[in-house]
C-alpha positions in Angstrom: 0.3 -61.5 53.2 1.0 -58.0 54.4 -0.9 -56.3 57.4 -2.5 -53.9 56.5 -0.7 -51.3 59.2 3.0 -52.4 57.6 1.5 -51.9 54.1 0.0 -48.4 54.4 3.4 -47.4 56.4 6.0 -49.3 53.9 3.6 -47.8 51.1 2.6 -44.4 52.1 5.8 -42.5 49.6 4.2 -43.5 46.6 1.2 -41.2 47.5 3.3 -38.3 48.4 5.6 -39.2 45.0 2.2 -38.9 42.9 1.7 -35.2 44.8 5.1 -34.3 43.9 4.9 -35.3 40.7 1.2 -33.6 39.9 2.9 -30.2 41.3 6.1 -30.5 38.5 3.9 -31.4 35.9 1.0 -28.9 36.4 3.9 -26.6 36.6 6.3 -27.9 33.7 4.7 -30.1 31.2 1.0 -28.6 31.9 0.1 -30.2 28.2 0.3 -34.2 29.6 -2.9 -33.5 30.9 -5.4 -34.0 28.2 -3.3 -37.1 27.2 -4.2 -38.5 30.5 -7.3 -37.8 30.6 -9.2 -36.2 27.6 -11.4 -34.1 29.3 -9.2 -32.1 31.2 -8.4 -28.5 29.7 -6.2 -27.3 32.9 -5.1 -28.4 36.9 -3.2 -26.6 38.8 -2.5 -26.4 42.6 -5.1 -24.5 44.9 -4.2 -22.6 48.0 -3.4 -25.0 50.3 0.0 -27.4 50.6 1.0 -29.2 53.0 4.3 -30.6 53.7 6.4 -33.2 55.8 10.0 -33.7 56.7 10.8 -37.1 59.0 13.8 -36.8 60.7 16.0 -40.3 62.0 14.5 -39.8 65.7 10.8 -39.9 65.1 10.6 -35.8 64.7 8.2 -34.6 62.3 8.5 -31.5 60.9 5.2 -29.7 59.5 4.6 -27.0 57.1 1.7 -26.2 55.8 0.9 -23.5 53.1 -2.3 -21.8 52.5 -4.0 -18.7 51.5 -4.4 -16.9 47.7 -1.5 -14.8 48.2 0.5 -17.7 49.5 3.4 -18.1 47.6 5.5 -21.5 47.5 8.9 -20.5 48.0 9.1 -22.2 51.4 7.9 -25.5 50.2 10.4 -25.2 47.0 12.9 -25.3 49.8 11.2 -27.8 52.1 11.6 -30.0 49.3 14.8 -29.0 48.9 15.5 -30.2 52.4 14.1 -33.7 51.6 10.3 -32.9 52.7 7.8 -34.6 51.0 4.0 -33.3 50.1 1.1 -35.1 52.0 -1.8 -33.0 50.9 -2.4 -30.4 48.7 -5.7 -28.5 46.9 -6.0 -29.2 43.4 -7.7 -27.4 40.9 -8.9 -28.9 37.4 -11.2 -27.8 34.5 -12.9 -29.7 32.1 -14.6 -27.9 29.6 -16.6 -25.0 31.1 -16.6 -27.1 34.7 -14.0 -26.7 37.9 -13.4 -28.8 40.4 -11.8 -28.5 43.7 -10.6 -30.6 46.1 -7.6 -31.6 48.6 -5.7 -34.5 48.1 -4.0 -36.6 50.5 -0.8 -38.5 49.5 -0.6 -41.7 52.1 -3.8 -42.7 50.7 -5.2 -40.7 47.9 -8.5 -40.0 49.9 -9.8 -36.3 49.1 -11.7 -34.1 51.1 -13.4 -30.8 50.4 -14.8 -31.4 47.2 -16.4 -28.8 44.8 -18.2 -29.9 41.8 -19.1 -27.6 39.2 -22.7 -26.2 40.3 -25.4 -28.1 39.0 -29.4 -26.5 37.8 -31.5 -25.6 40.4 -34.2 -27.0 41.1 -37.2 -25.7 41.2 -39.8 -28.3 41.3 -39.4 -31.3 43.1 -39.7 -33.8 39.3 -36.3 -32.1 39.0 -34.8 -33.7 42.0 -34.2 -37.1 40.5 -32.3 -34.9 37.8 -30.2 -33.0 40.1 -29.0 -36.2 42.5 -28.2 -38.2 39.1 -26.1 -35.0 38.0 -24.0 -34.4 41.1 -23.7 -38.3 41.4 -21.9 -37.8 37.6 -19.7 -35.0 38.6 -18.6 -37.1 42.1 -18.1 -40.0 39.5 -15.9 -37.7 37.0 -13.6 -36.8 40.1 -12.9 -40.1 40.7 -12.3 -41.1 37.1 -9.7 -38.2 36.8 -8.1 -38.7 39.8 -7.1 -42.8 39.1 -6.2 -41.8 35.4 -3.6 -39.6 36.8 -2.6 -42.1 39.2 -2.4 -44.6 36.8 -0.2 -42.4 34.1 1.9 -41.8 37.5 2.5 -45.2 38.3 3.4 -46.2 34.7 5.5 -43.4 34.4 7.2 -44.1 38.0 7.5 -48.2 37.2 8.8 -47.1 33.7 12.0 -46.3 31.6 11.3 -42.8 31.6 11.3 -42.3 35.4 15.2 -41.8 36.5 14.9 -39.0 33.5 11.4 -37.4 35.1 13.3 -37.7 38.6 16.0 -35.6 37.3 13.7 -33.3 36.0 12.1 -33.1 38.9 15.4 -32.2 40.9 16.4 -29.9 38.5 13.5 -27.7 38.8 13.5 -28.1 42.8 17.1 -26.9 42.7 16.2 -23.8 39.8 13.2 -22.8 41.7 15.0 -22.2 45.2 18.6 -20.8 43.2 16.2 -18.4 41.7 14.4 -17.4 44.9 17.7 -16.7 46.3 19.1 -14.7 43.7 16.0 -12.4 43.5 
């Protein structure tokens, strides 16, 4: 049996591989979503990205992005470079909902969630209603989050992966040949 240290170090790339993957596919095949999950109509990447690259002697390099204006040029190249996402804010839609949160890749914990708004309440019989309703929409966050995981890992532990991987390096090296030639 593993530790549990070793595991979560020798394990850690799959998490990051997920956020790489969620980034090329809310940017290139956008339409896989609702045939993960039904109930999503859109996710795309917030405004916030954060970024690592380890080097041999134990540096690590850090970049993060954030802000609305941000633009994602420098993490194209980071990529580029052999940097791997760790976190980054996601944005999905199911329906007439949002959600927003940040998702960390060494252990797919996420932090700064915002669930759609829920009633107000106004008198305190409504209270029961409201907990039960945010309690659904913490649920549904959840729920979307493993489907995507799961559709990640089969598509990772599949046939289809070396061709997705390709994909994937393809539009890494378009997206910075582009930003050059601009």
């Amino acid at each position: 049996m593993l530790d549990i240290a070793v595991a979560y170090n020798r394990y850690s790339f799959v998490g990051q591989e997920f956020l790489t993957w969620l980034w090329f596919i809310s940017e290139n095949q956008d339409d896989i979503f609702q045939k993960i999950h039904e109930e999503i109509s859109d996710l795309r990447l917030g405004n916030r990205m954060v970024l690592q690259n380890r080097y041999g002697d134990d540096r690590i390099e850090t970049l993060t992005i954030k802000g609305d204006t941000a633009g994602l040029e420098e993490a194209m190249v980071a990529l580029q470079k052999g940097a791997v996402v760790t976190e980054m804010q996601i944005i999905f839609t199911s329906g007439e909902h949002e959600w927003s949160l940040a998702l960390k890749g060494e252990h797919l914990g996420f932090s700064g969630l915002k669930t759609p708004q829920t009633a107000s309440i106004k008198e305190i019989e409504e209270t029961e209603g409201a907990v039960i309703e945010k309690f659904f929409l913490i649920n549904k966050t959840y729920e979307i989050i493993d489907k995507l995981f799961i559709y990640f890992i089969k598509t990772r532990t599949g046939e289809t992966w070396n061709n997705t991987l390709q994909l994937m390096k393809e539009w890494v090296k378009k997206s910075t040949t582009d930003k050059k030639n601009a």
